[in-house]
C-alpha positions in Angstrom: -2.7 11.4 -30.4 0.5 13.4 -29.9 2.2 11.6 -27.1 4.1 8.8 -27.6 2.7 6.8 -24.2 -0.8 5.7 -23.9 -3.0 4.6 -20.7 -5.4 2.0 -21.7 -7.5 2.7 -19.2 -10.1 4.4 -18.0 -9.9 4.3 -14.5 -9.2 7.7 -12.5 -7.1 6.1 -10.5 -4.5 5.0 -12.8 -4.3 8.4 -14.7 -4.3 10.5 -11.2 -0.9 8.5 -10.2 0.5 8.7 -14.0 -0.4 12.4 -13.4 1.9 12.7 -10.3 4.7 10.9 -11.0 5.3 13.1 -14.4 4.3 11.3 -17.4 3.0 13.0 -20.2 0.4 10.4 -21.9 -3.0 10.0 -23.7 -5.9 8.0 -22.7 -7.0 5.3 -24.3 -9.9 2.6 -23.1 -11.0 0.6 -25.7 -13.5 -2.5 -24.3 -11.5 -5.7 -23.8 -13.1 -9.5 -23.2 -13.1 -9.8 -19.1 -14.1 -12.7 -19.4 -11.3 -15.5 -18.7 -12.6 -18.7 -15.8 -10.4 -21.0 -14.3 -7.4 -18.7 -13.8 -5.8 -18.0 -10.5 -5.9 -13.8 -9.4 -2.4 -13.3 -10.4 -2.5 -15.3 -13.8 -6.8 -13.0 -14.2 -4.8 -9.4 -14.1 -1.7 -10.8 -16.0 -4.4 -11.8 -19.1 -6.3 -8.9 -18.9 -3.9 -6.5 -18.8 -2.6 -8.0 -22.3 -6.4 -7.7 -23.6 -6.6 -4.4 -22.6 -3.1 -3.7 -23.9 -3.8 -6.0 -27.4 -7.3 -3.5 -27.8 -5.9 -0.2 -27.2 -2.8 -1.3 -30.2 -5.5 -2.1 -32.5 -6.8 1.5 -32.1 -3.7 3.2 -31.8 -1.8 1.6 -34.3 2.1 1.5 -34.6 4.7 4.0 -32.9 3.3 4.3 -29.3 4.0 2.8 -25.7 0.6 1.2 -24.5 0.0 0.6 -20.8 -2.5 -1.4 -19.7 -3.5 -2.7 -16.2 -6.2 -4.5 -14.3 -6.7 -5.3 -10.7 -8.7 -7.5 -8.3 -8.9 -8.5 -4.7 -8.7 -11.8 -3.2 -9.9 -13.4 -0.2 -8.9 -17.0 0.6 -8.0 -16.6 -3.6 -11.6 -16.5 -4.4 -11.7 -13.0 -6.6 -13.6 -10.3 -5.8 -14.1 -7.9 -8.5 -16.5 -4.9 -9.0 -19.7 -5.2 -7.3 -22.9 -5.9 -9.0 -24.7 -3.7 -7.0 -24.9 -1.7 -3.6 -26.2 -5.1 -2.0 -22.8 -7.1 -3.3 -20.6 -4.1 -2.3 -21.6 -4.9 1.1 -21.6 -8.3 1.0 -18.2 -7.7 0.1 -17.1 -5.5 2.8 -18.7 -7.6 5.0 -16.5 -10.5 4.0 -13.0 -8.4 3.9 -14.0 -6.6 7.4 -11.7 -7.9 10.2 -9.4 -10.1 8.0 -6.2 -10.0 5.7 -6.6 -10.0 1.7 -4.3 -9.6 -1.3 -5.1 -7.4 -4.0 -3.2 -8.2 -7.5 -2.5 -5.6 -10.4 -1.4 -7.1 -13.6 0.0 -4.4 -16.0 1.1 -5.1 -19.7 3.8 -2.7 -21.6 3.8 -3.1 -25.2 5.1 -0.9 -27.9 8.5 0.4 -30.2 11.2 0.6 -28.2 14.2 2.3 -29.0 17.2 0.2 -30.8 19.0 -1.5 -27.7 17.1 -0.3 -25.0 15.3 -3.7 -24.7 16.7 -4.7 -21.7 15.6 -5.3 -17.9 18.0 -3.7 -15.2 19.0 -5.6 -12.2 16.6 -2.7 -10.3 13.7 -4.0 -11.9 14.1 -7.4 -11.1 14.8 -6.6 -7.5 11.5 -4.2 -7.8 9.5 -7.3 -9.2 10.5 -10.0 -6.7 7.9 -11.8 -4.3 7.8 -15.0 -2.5 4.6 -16.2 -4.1 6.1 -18.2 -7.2 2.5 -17.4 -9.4 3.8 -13.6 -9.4 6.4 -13.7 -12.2 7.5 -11.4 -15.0 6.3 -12.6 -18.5 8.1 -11.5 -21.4 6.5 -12.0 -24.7 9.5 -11.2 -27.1 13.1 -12.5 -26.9 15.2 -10.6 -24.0 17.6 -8.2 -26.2 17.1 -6.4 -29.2 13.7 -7.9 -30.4 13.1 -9.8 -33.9 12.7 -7.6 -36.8 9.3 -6.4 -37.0 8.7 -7.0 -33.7 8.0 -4.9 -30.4 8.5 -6.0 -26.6 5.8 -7.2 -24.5 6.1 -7.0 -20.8 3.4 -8.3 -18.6 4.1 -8.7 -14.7 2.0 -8.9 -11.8 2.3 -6.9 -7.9 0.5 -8.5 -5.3 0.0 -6.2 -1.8 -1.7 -7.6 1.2 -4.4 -5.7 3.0 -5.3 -6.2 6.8 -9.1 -4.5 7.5 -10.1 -4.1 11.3 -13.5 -4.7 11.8 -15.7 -2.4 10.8 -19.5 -2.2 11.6 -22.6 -2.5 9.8 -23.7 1.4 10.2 -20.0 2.2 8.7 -20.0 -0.4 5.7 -24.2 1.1 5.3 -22.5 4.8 5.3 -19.7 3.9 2.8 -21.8 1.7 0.4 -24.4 5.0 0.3 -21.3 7.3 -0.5 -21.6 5.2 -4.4 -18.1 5.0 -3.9 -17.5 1.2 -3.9 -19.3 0.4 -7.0 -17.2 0.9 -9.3 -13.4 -0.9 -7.6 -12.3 -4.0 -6.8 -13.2 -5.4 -3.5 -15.8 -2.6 -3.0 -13.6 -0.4 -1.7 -10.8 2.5 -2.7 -7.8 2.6 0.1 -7.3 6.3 -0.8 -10.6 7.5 -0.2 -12.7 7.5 3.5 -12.5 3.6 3.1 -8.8 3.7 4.3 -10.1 4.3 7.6 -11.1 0.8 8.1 -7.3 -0.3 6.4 -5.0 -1.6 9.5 -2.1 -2.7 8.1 -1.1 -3.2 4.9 2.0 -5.0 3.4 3.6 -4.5 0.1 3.2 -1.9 -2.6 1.1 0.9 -2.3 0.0 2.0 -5.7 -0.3 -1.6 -6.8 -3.7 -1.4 -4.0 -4.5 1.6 -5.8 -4.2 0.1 -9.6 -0.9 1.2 -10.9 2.2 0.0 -9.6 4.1 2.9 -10.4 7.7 1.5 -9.4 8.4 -1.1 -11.6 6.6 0.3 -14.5 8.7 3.3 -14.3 11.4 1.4 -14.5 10.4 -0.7 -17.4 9.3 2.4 -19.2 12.7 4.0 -18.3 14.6 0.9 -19.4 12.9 -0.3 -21.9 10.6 1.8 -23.8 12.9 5.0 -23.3 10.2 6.8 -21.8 10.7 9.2 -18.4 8.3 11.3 -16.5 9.1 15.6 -16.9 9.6 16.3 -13.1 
């Protein structure tokens, strides 16, 4: 692998907005344990975004940046994750069609960081803020230059709410057909024909789309010492 950041991910998604905003990085998508009960949406992507993370440094090994995310959709904060099926998907759609949901992306930074650049500016801070107190910033290593030996850990998730107008049976049929759904969160993907049934949304973008590009550029930039070639 000959650049220094690494996607642990194999989701499209995630390396198309990577792609755009400029960073040059290798991909990386070892399996991870998805398996984690009892654990609200926000704490779900938090933990399995350090899996991911945890999986892809095993492979890798030392001297790389690993970023790792995962995301899911709530509704009334029961979790919706990737259908099972073409059935579920609408099932799903079904349930999300004509109300408000939050989707949460947890992403994990880990890796060397360059001697006293282990730090968090004020911007990402005021990036990461949100009224819902289970949305916090986790670090996993002192704040300052790190122990000897050791490398920072940043884990945070974004939550984004999502309004749906209500969309009909023939149109959730049409979609589902498309195979499109089967493989996101929520059983649907707001950048493809499925944003026509979005109404409103409220909060980040990318995070809805599985990489919440601001305040893990800033991170990167801050902390890790990596910035995208524009």
């Amino acid at each position: 692998m000959t650049e220094k950041l690494i996607l642990a991910s194999g989701s499209p998604r995630r390396r198309e907005i990577l792609t755009m905003a400029g960073y040059r990085f290798t991909v990386l998508s070892p399996d991870a344990d998805e398996s984690a009960p009892g654990l609200s949406p926000a704490e779900l992507v938090q933990e399995l975004s350090r899996r991911k993370a945890a999986a892809a440094t095993a492979v890798a090994g030392s001297g790389y940046v690993i970023l790792a995310a995962d995301t899911v959709v709530a509704l009334d904060e029961k979790i919706l994750g990737k259908p099972k099926n073409a059935a579920h998907a609408a099932e799903m759609l079904s349930m999300l069609s004509g109300r408000t949901h939050t989707v949460y992306t947890g992403f994990t930074i880990c890796g060397e960081a360059p001697a006293g650049k282990y730090r968090m500016q004020n911007l990402l801070h005021d990036t990461l803020s949100h009224e819902d107190k289970d949305i916090t910033t986790s670090f996993e290593a002192n704040c300052g230059n790190p122990p000897a030996g050791k490398y920072p850990s940043i884990t945070h998730a974004v939550a984004a709410q999502v309004t749906m107008r209500d969309i009909t049976k023939e149109e959730i049929n049409a979609y589902v057909a498309t195979g499109s759904p089967l493989d996101k969160a929520g059983a649907y993907g707001i950048q493809e024909s499925a944003g026509m049934f979005v109404q409103s949304i409220k909060g980040d973008y990318y995070s809805i789309m599985g990489l919440p590009i601001c305040p893990i550029s800033v991170t990167l930039r801050d902390t890790f010492g990596i910035v995208p070639v524009l």
